[in-house]
C-alpha positions in Angstrom: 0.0 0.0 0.0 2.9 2.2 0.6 4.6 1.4 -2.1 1.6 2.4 -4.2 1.5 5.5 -2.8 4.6 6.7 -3.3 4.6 5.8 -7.0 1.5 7.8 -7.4 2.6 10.3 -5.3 6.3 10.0 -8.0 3.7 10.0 -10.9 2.1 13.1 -10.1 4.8 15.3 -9.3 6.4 14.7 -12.4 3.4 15.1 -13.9 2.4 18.6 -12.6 6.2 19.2 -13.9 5.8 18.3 -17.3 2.2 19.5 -17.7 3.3 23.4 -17.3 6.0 22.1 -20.3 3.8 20.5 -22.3 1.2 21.5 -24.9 -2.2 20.7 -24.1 -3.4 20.3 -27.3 -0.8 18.3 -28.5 -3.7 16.0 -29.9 -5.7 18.6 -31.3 -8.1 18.6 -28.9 -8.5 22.5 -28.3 -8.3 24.7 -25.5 -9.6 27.4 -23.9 -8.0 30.6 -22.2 -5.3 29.8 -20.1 -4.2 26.7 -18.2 -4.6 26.6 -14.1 -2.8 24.2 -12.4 -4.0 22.5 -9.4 -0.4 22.7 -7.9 0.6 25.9 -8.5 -3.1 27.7 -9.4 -4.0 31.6 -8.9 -5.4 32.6 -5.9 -7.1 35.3 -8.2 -8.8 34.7 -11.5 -11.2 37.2 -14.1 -14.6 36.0 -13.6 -16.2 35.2 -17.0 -12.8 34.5 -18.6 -11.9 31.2 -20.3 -9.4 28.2 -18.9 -8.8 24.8 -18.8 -7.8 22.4 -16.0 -6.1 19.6 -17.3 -4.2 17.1 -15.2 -3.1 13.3 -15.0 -1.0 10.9 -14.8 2.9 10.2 -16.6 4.9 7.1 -17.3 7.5 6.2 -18.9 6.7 3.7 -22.3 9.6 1.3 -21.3 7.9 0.1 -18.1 4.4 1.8 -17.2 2.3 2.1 -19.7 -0.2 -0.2 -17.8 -0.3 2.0 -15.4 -1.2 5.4 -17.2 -3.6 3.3 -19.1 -5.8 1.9 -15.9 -5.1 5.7 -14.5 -8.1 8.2 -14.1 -8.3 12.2 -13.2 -11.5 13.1 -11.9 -12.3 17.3 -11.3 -14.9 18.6 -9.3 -16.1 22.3 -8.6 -17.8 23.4 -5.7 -18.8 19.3 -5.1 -19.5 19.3 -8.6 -17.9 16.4 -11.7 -16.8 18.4 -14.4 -16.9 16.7 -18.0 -13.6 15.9 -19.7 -12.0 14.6 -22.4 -9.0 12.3 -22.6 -5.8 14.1 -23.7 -2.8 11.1 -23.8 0.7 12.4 -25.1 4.3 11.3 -25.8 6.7 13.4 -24.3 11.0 13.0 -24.2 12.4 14.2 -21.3 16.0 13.7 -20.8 16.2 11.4 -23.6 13.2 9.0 -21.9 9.8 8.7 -23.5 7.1 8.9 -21.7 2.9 8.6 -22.1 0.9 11.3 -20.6 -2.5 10.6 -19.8 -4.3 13.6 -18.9 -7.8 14.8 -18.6 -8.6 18.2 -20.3 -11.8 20.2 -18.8 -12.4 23.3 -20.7 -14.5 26.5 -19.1 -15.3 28.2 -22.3 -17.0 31.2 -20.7 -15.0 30.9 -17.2 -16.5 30.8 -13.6 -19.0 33.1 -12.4 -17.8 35.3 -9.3 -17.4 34.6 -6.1 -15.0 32.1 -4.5 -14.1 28.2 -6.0 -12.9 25.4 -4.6 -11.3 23.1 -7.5 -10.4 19.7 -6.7 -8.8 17.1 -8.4 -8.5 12.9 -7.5 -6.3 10.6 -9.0 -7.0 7.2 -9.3 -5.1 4.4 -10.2 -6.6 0.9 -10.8 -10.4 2.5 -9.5 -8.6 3.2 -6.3 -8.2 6.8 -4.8 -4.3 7.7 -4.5 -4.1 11.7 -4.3 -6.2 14.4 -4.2 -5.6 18.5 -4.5 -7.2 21.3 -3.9 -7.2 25.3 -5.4 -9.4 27.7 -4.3 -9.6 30.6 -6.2 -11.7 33.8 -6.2 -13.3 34.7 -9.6 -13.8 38.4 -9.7 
């Protein structure tokens, strides 16, 4: 159980590391706005303005594709699911391939204002392995 942890705990560190390096629409799946990262996310965002969470998991194609593959990202705001779509990339690194599986959630016309609590949960195998939370006030 440990073990697992700490890979997935691995996984998404480098993962929030090579997400702000990455292009999100690397498969053509489009954007909107700017990107907010759960990690390192604004405190203060323009209400009514487009963005995109989009988050996952990374592993590298010699030894873990298996486990991007059975890997979900799950985003809710203010309690609520969000709809996604699968975003899944190959990125080099330091001469290493690797398959990032991400989830892409677009806010076209942004957030109302007010204050929003943004949370993602990573899952690997169906079972819960990290979670993190941004709050951010639209205004």
């Amino acid at each position: 159980m440990l073990r697992s942890k700490l890979f997935a705990t691995a996984v998404i560190s480098v993962a929030a590391l090579l997400a702000s390096a990455t292009s999100a629409g690397a498969n053509s799946i489009p954007t909107t706005g700017s990107r907010i990262s759960l990690f390192h996310g604004p405190a203060q965002y323009p209400a009514a303005t487009p963005f995109y969470v989009e988050q996952g998991f990374i592993c590298p194609l010699a030894e873990g594709v298996d486990s991007c593959m059975n890997s979900d990202f799950v985003l809710t705001v203010d309690g609520q699911q969000q709809q996604s779509v699968t975003d899944i990339d190959t990125v080099v690194r330091d001469g290493t391939t690797y398959l990032q599986r991400d989830e892409l959630t677009n806010f076209p016309i942004g957030l109302n204002v007010g204050t929003h609590t943004l949370t993602g949960y990573w899952y690997q195998d169906g079972v819960l392995m990290s979670t993190q939370t941004l709050v951010v006030t639209f205004s």
